[in-house]
C-alpha positions as CSV (number, residue, x, y, z in Angstrom):
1,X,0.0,0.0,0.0
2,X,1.0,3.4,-1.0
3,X,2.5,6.1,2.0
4,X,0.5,8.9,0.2
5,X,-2.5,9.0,2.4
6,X,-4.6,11.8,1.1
7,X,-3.4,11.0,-2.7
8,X,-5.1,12.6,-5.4
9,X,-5.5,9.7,-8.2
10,X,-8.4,7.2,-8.0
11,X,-7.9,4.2,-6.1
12,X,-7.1,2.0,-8.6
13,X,-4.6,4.5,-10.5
14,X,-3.0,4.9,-7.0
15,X,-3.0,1.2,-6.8
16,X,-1.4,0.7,-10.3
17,X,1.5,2.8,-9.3
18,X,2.1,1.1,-6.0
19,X,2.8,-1.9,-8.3
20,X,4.5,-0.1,-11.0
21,X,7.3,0.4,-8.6
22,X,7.7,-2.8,-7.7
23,X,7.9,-4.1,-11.2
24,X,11.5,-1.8,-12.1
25,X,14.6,-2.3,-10.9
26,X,14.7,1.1,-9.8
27,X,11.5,3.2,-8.3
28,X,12.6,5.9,-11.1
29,X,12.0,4.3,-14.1
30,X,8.3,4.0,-13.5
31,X,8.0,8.0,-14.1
32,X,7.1,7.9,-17.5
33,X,4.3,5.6,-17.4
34,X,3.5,6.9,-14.4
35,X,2.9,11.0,-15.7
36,X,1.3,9.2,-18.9
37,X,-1.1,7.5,-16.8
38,X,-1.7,10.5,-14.2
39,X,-2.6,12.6,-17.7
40,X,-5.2,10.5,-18.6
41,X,-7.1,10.6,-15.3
42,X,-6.3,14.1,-14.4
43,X,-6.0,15.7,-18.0
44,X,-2.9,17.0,-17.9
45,X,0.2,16.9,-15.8
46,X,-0.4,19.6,-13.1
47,X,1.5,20.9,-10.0
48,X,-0.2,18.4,-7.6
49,X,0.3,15.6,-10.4
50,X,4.6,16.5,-10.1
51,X,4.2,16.8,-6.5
52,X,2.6,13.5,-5.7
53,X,4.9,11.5,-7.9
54,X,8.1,12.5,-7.0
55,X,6.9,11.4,-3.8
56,X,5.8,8.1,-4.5
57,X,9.3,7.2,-6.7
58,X,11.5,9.5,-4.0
59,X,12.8,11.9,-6.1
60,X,12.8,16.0,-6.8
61,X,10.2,17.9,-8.3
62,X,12.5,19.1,-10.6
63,X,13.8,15.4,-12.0
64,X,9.9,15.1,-12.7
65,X,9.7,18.6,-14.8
66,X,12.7,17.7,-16.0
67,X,11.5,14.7,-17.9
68,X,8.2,16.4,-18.2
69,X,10.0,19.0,-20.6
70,X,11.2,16.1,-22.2
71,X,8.4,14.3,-24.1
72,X,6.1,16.2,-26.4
73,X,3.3,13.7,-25.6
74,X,3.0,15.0,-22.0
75,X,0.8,18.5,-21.2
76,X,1.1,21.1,-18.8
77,X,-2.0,22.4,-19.7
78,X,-5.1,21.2,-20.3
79,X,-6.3,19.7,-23.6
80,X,-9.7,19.7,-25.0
81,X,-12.4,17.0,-24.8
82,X,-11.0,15.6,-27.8
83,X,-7.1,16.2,-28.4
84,X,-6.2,15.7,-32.3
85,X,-2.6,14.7,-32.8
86,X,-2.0,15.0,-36.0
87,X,0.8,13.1,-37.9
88,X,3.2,14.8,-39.9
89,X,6.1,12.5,-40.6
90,X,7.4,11.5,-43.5
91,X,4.2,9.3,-44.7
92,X,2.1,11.3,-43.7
93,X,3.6,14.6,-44.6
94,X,4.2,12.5,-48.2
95,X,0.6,12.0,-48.2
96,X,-0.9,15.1,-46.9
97,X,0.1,15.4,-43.7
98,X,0.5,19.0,-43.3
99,X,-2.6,19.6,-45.8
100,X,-4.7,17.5,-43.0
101,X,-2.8,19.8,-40.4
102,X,-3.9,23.2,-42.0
103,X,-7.2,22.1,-42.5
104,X,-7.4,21.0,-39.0
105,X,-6.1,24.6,-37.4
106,X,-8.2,26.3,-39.9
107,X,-11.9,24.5,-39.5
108,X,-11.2,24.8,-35.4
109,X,-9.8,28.4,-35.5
110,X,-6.8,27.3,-33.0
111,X,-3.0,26.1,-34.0
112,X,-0.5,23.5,-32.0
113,X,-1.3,22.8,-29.1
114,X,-4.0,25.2,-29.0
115,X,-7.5,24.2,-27.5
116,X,-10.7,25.7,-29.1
117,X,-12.4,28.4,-26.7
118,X,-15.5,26.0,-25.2
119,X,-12.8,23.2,-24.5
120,X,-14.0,21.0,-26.8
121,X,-10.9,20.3,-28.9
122,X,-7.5,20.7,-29.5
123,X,-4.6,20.2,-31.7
124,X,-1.3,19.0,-31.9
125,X,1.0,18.0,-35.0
126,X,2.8,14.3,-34.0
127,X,6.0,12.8,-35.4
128,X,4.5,9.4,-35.7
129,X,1.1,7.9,-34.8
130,X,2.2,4.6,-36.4
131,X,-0.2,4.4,-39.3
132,X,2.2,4.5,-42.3
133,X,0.5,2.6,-44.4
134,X,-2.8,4.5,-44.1
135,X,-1.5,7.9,-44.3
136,X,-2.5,10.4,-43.3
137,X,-3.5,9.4,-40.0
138,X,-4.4,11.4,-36.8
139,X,-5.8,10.0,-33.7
140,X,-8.8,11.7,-31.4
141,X,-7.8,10.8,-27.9
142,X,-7.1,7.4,-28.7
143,X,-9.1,6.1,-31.3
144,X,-7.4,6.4,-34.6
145,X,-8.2,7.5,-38.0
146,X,-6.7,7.1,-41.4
147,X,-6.6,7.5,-44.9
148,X,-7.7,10.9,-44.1
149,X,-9.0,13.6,-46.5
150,X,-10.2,17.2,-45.4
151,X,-13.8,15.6,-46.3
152,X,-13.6,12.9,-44.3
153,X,-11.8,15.0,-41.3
154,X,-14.9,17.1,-42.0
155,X,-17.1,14.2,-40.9
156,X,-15.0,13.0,-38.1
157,X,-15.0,16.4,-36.4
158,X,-19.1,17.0,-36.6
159,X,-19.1,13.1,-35.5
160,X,-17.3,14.8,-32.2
161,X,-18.9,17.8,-32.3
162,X,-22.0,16.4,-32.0
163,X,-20.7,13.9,-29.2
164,X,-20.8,10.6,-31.0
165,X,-17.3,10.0,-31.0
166,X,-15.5,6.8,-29.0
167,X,-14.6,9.1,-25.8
168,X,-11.8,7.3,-24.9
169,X,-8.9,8.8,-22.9
């Protein structure tokens, strides 16, 4: 059981890092999946989020912002309902990738890393989603989509809009 008595995760998220640090050779190599999982409970990785995990893995704040300025997949801030993460390497860009992008910044009126004003989306442009074959490719949260033109990106976005999207996070 964890020593963090008032903790600030769900009990089973507190629960999965009690065992994450048992499964490493050292406590501090359970910080990234730990911040990736504390994101998708809390939304983003706030001051309480650092605070509480440095604790649990017995290190500084700063090793934890350290690592946090790190990795472009980690926020700071908080994203919209639905974060697009748009791929633009070389497949993708090959394919579109930056057309997709544009189109993206321009039908929701915000740029990278931007989040629309009522919170319900926002963008960022990704190295690689994974999805070479089928570029372009972007993800929503976590449910992927390929093959993409600005039609179809069209359709996916009033699919969300409208709240019929997988709301997976």
């Amino acid at each position: 059981m964890s020593e963090i008595a008032n903790t600030i995760f769900s009990p089973e998220l507190a629960a999965r890092f009690d065992h994450l640090v048992t499964i490493y050779p050292l406590k501090r190599s359970a910080l990234v999946p730990m911040l990736l999982y504390a994101q998708d409970e809390v939304g983003y990785v706030s001051d309480a989020v650092i605070s509480e995990i440095a604790q649990r893995i017995g290190i500084m704040e700063l090793d934890v912002r350290n690592v946090l300025s790190y990795y472009s997949m980690l926020r700071t801030k908080p994203a919209g309902k639905y974060n697009l993460q748009v791929c633009t390497n070389i497949s993708c860009m090959l394919r579109g990738g930056y057309e997709i992008l544009d189109h993206c910044k321009a039908k929701l009126g915000i740029g990278h890393k931007g989040v629309t004003p009522d919170g319900t989306f926002s963008l960022e442009e990704v190295e690689c989603i994974g999805a070479c074959c089928w570029a372009p490719a972007m993800q929503v949260n976590y449910d992927f989509h390929d093959n993409l033109t600005t039609i179809k990106v069209d359709e996916i976005l009033e699919t969300y809009r409208n709240g019929q999207g997988k709301d997976v996070k």
